[in-house]
N, C-alpha and C positions, 0 to 999 in steps of 0.2 A: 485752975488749969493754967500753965504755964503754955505761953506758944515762942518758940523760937523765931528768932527775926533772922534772915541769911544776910550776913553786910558781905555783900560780895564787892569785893574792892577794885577798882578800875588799874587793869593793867600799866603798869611801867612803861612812864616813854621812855623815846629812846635818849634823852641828855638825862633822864636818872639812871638808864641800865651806866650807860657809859660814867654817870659820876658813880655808881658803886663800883666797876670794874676799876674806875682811879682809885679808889681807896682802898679797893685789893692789894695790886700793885704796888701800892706806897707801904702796906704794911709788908707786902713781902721785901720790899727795900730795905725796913727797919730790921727784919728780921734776918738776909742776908750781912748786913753790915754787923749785926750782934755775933753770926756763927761763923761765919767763916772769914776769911785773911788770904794777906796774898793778892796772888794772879789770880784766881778761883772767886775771890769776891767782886778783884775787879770786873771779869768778865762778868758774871751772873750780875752785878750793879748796873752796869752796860746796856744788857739786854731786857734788864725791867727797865729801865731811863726811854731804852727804844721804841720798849711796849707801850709807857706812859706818852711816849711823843703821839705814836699812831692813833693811841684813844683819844689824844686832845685834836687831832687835826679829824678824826672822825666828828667828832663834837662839833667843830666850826661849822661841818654842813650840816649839822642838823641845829644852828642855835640862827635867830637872826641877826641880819648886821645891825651893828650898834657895838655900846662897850661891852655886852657879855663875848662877840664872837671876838672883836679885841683881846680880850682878858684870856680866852680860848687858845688864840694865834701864839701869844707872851708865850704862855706856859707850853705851849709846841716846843716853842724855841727853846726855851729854858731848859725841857727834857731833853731835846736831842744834844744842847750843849754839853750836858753833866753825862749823856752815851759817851758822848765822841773824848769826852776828858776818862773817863773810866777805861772804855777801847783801850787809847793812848797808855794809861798806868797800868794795863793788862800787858800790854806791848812790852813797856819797860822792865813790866815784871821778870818777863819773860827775856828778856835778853838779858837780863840780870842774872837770872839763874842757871843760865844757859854759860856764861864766860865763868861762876864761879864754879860749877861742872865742868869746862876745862883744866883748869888749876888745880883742880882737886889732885891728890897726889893717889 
């Protein structure tokens, strides 16, 4: 007679929900930068980079101070940089294609 043992696993906290939902993210980053181009990448790079900041600064309040919430704060920053630079080539995009749509004969 065989008996089942139930391993019931102890729920996710909440800096593992948040480090899965970072690695969501990152792949949907990988996978935006593979398909699309353009204005259209930048933008959608943009707004996962911004998504990726909000996750990391959720993290800082749920991680304690020390080097992990450090390492936390970094990578905020780092994400919201790589937004505000993609924004920016979105922008340019965008005015780019806009003056060579003037000219157009």
């Amino acid at each position: 007679m065989t008996t089942e043992t139930s391993t019931s696993e102890a729920p996710a906290s909440t800096p593992e929900n948040i480090d899965r939902a970072v690695q969501r993210v990152r792949s949907e980053q990988r996978r935006a930068t593979q398909l699309l181009a353009g204005g259209p990448k930048c933008r959608r790079l943009s707004a996962l980079y911004e998504h990726e900041a909000r996750l990391w600064t959720l993290l800082t309040l749920h991680t304690p101070r020390g080097i992990y919430q450090h390492a936390a704060i970094e990578a905020e920053c780092a994400a919201r940089a790589r937004a505000r630079e993609y924004a920016e080539l979105a922008r340019q995009w965008a005015a780019h294609t806009d003056a060579r749509e003037e000219h157009a004969p």
